[in-house]
C-alpha positions as CSV (number, residue, x, y, z in Angstrom):
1,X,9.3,-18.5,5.8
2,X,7.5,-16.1,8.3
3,X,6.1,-13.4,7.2
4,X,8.6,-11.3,9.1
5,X,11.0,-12.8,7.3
6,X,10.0,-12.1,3.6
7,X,9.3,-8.5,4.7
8,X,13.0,-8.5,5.4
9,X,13.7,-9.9,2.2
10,X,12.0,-7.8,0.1
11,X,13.0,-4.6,1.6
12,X,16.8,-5.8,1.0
13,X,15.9,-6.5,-2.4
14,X,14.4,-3.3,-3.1
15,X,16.1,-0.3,-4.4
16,X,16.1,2.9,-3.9
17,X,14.9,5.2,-1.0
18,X,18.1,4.0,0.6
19,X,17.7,5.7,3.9
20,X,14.3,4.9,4.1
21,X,14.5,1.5,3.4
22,X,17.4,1.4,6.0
23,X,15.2,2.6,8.6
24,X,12.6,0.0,7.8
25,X,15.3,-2.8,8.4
26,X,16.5,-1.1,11.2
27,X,12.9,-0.9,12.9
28,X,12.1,-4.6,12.4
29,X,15.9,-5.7,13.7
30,X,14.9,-3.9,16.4
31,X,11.6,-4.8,16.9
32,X,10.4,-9.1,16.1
33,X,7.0,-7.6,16.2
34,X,7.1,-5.4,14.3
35,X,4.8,-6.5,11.8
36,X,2.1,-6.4,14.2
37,X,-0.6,-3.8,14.5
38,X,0.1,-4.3,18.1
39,X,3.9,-3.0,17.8
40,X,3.5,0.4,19.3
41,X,6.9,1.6,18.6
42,X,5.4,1.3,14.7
43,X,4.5,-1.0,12.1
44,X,4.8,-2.4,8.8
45,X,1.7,-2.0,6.6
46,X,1.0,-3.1,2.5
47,X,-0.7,-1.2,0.1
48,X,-1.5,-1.5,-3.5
49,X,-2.5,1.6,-6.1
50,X,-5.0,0.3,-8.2
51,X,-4.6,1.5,-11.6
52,X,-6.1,1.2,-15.0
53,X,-3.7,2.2,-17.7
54,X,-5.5,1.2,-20.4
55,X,-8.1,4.4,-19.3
56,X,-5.6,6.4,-17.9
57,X,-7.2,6.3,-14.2
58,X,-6.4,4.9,-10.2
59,X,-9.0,3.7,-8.1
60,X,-8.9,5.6,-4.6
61,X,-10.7,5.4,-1.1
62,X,-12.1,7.8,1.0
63,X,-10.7,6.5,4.1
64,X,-13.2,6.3,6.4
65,X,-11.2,7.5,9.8
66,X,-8.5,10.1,8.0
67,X,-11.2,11.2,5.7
68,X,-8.6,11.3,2.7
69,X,-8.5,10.1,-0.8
70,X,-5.8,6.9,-0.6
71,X,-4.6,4.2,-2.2
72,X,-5.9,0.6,-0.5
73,X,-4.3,-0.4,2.2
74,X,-3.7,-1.5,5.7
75,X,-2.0,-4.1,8.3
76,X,-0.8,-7.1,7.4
77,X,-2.5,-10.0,9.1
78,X,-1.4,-13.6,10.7
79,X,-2.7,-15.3,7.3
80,X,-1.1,-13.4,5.0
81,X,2.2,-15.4,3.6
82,X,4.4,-12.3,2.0
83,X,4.2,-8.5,2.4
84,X,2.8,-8.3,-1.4
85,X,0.0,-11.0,-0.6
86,X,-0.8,-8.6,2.2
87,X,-1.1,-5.5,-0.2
88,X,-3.0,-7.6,-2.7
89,X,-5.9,-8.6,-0.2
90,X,-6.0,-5.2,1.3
91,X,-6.5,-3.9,-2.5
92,X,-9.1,-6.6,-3.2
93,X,-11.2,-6.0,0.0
94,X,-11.2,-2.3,-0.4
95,X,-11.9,-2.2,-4.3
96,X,-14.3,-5.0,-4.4
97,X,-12.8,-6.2,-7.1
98,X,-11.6,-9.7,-8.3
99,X,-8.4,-10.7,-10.6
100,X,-6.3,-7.7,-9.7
101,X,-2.6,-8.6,-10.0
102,X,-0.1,-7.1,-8.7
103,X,2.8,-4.9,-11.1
104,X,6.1,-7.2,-11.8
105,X,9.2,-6.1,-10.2
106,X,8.0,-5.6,-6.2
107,X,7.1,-2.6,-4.3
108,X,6.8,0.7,-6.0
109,X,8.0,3.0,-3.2
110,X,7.9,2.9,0.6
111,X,6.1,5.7,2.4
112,X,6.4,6.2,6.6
113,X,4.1,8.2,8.0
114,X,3.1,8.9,11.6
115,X,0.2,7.6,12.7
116,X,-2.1,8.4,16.2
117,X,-1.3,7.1,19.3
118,X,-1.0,4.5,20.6
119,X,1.3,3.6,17.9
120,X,3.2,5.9,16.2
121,X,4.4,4.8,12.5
122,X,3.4,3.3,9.6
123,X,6.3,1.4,7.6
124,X,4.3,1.2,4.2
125,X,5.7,-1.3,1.5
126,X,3.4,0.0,-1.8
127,X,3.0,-2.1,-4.6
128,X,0.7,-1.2,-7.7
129,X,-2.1,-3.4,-8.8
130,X,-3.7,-3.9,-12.1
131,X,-7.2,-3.2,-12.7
132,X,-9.0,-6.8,-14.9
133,X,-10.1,-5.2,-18.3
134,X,-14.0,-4.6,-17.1
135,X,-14.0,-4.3,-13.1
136,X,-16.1,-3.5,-11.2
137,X,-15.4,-1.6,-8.0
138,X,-17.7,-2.2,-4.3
139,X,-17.4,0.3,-1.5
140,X,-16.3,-1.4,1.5
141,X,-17.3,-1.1,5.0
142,X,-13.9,0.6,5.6
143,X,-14.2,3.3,2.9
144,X,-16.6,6.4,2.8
145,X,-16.3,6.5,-1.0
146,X,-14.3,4.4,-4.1
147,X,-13.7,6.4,-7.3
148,X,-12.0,6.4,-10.1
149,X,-9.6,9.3,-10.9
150,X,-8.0,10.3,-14.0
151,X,-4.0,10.3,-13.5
152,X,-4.5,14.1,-14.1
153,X,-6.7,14.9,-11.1
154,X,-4.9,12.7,-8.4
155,X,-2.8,15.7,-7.3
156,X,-6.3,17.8,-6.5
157,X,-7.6,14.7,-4.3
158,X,-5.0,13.1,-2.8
159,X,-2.3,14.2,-0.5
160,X,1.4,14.1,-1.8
161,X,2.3,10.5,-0.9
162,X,-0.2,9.1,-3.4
163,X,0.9,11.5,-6.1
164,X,4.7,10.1,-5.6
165,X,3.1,6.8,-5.3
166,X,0.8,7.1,-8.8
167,X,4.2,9.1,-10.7
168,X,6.2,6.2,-9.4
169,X,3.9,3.5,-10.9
170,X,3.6,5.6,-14.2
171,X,7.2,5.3,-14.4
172,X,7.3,1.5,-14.2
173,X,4.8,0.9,-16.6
């Protein structure tokens, strides 16, 4: 199975955000590429909140180009066999961190944003990942910072997607 193909399959799996998710299928029907960094028309992307609910905390990045607090994340890549592997190695590079897994049950929400030209969206699928009892996070080259934030303090940091992002991974735990 490509991984165009499981993209579609998880999005048709996924509920909620019915309109949204709609336009996701609707943007890859129209577009083979459009997994691609090199679709222009938009994208899809995987990301993965890391949290630590034993301490009541996420780990975020200071994204080095936006220069905003966000979950780890980016564009999927020829190697990568499902959209959740995707989110799980963008989560692992960006934290540093080994053993994270990824929260049962799929993506956590979808979030499309517009993005600077040349392209112009970003069809993020956003899982949740769980923090190994012990980690410990590594800057990447990508990031400007990495810190850990109590669930409390996400809102003064981090834009609203993340905050919908974090309240929707709360509510799955």
């Amino acid at each position: 199975m490509s991984l165009y193909d499981d993209a579609v399959l998880v999005l048709k799996g996924y509920e909620g955000q019915d309109e949204l998710r709609q336009s996701y299928l609707d943007h890859l029907a129209a577009h083979l590429d459009g997994m691609w960094k090199a679709c222009h028309a938009g994208h899809v992307t995987a990301s993965a909140l890391v949290i630590d609910p034993e301490r009541g905390r996420v780990l975020l990045t200071l994204h080095r180009k936006l220069r905003m607090w966000l979950q780890m994340g980016g564009h999927c890549e020829p190697g990568d066999a499902t959209v959740a592997a995707a989110a799980l190695r963008e989560a692992t590079e960006e934290s540093g961190m080994a053993g994270l897994t990824l929260l049962p049950g799929g993506p956590v929400r979808l979030d499309r944003h517009p993005i600077p030209s040349p392209c112009h969206w970003h069809y993020d699928v956003q899982y949740a990942a769980l923090a190994p009892s012990g980690a410990v996070a590594a800057i990447s080259d990508e990031s400007l910072d990495l810190r850990w934030f109590p669930y409390d303090e996400v809102a003064s940091v981090a834009d609203e997607s993340v905050v919908r992002l974090l309240d929707a991974t709360r509510a799955r735990l």
